[in-house]
C-alpha positions, 0 to 999 in steps of 0.5 A: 594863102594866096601868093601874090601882092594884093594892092587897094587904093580908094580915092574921092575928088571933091569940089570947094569954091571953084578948086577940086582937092583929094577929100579921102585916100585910103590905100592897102598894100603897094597902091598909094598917091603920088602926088596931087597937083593943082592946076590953074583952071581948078582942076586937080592932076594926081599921079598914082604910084605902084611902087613894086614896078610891075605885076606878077601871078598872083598879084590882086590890085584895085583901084576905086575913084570917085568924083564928087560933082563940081570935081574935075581931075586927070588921073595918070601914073608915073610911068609904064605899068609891066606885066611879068611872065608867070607861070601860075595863076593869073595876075587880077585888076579891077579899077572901079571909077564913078562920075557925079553929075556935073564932075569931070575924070579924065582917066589917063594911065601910061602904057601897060607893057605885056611880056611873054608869058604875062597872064593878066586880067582887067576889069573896069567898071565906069559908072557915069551920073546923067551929066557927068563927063569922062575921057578914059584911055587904055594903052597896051603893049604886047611883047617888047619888040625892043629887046626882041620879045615877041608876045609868045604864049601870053594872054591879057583879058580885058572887059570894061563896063560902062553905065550911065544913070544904071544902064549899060551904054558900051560892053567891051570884052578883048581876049589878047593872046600871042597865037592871034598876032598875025591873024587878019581877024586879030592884031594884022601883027601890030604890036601895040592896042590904044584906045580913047573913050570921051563922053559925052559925045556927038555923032557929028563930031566923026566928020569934024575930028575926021583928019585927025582920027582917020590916019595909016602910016609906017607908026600904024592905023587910027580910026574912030566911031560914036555910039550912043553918045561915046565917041571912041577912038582905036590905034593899032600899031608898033610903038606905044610912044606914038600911040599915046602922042596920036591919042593925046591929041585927039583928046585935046581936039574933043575937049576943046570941040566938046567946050571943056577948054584947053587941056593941060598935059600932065608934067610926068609925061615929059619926063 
């Protein structure tokens, strides 16, 4: 048998007379709900629990969401997700999300934390109905610079698909590994990688949001692009607390430019 915790959770979002609730949770292993909270404007904010505290070789996890159209929700974690050491086989991830026309995700797990050694590999898959709207973020830390804990021999493989109406509209493969930090084609020796995908999206948006996503100081590097619809928005730097505040308020400058209305910060983030 293979070693390691295997983890499912399959959650579907629907939409009932202006108000989005959770219609169907279904977990296996160390993966389950939280909480689910209603907010004011009709959305639903759910916070999903890994009870264990981290992953280790072997570990399996998979996470399937689906919002139903006329759904709206913001999807995030507790706290930070920990990749251990291992000295096997890697640890696996695979988080399927599906958008119906006329829903709404905004896909928001805090940092993932990489320590030496981890062996990790992650997968996701977004599939998008013409007129759905996503806002997704991925925020990796490698190494902890804290304790002094460089990335030393580790290695986290990340490949994330999107389709809209069945076809690919952004490919993106990472390949993380502790002998690339210092490298000028790699990392420059920035510690931390976030990342923030809206769509739909206008080109134009470049020029308006330009003083908020063209930014380098001592915290690190932002910077941004739009392709085929998807506006993206990179950060490089050494701490995740700052790369998640920069990116939190890049997307509150795109929903609020893309007509979505005012965002509303889940509570756990200021815990």
């Amino acid at each position: 048998m293979r070693p390691g915790w295997r983890g499912r959770l399959e959650l579907t979002l629907a939409e009932a007379c202006g108000v989005t609730h959770l219609r169907r949770s279904r977990h296996e292993g160390p993966l389950r709900v939280q909480r689910t909270f209603a907010q004011r404007d009709g959305s639903c904010h759910i916070y999903v629990l890994h009870p264990p505290g981290g992953i280790v070789g072997g570990d399996r996890l998979s996470i399937d969401i689906e919002v139903e159209p006329g759904a709206r929700t913001l999807v995030t974690t507790p706290g930070a997700t920990k990749l251990y050491r291992t000295l096997a086989m890697p640890a696996e991830q695979d988080v399927t999300l599906r958008v119906h026309a006329g829903a709404q995700l905004e896909w928001f797990p805090q940092e993932t934390i990489a320590f030496a050694r981890a062996n990790h590999r992650l997968h996701t898959r977004i599939e998008l109905e013409d007129g759905a709207r996503l806002c997704a973020w991925d925020v990796l830390c490698l190494g902890r610079p804290a304790a002094g804990e460089g990335f030393r021999d580790g290695s986290v493989v990340s490949r994330m698909v999107v389709e809209r109406a069945g076809r690919p509209i952004w490919l993106e493969r990472a390949d993380y590994r502790g002998d690339r930090f210092a490298s000028a084609a790699g990392l420059r020796g920035f510690g931390v990688v976030g990342s923030l995908m809206f769509h739909p999206a206008k080109a134009e948006w470049l020029d308006a949001l330009q003083s908020l996503t063209e930014r380098e100081d001592a915290h690190g590097i932002l910077g941004a692009t739009w392709v085929r619809d998807v506006f993206v928005c990179r950060y490089l730097g050494h701490h995740a607390d700052y790369g998640r505040a920069w990116l939190a308020t890049v997307w509150l400058a795109l929903r609020e430019i893309a007509g979505w209305g005012p965002g509303i910060r889940p509570r756990i983030w200021a815990t």
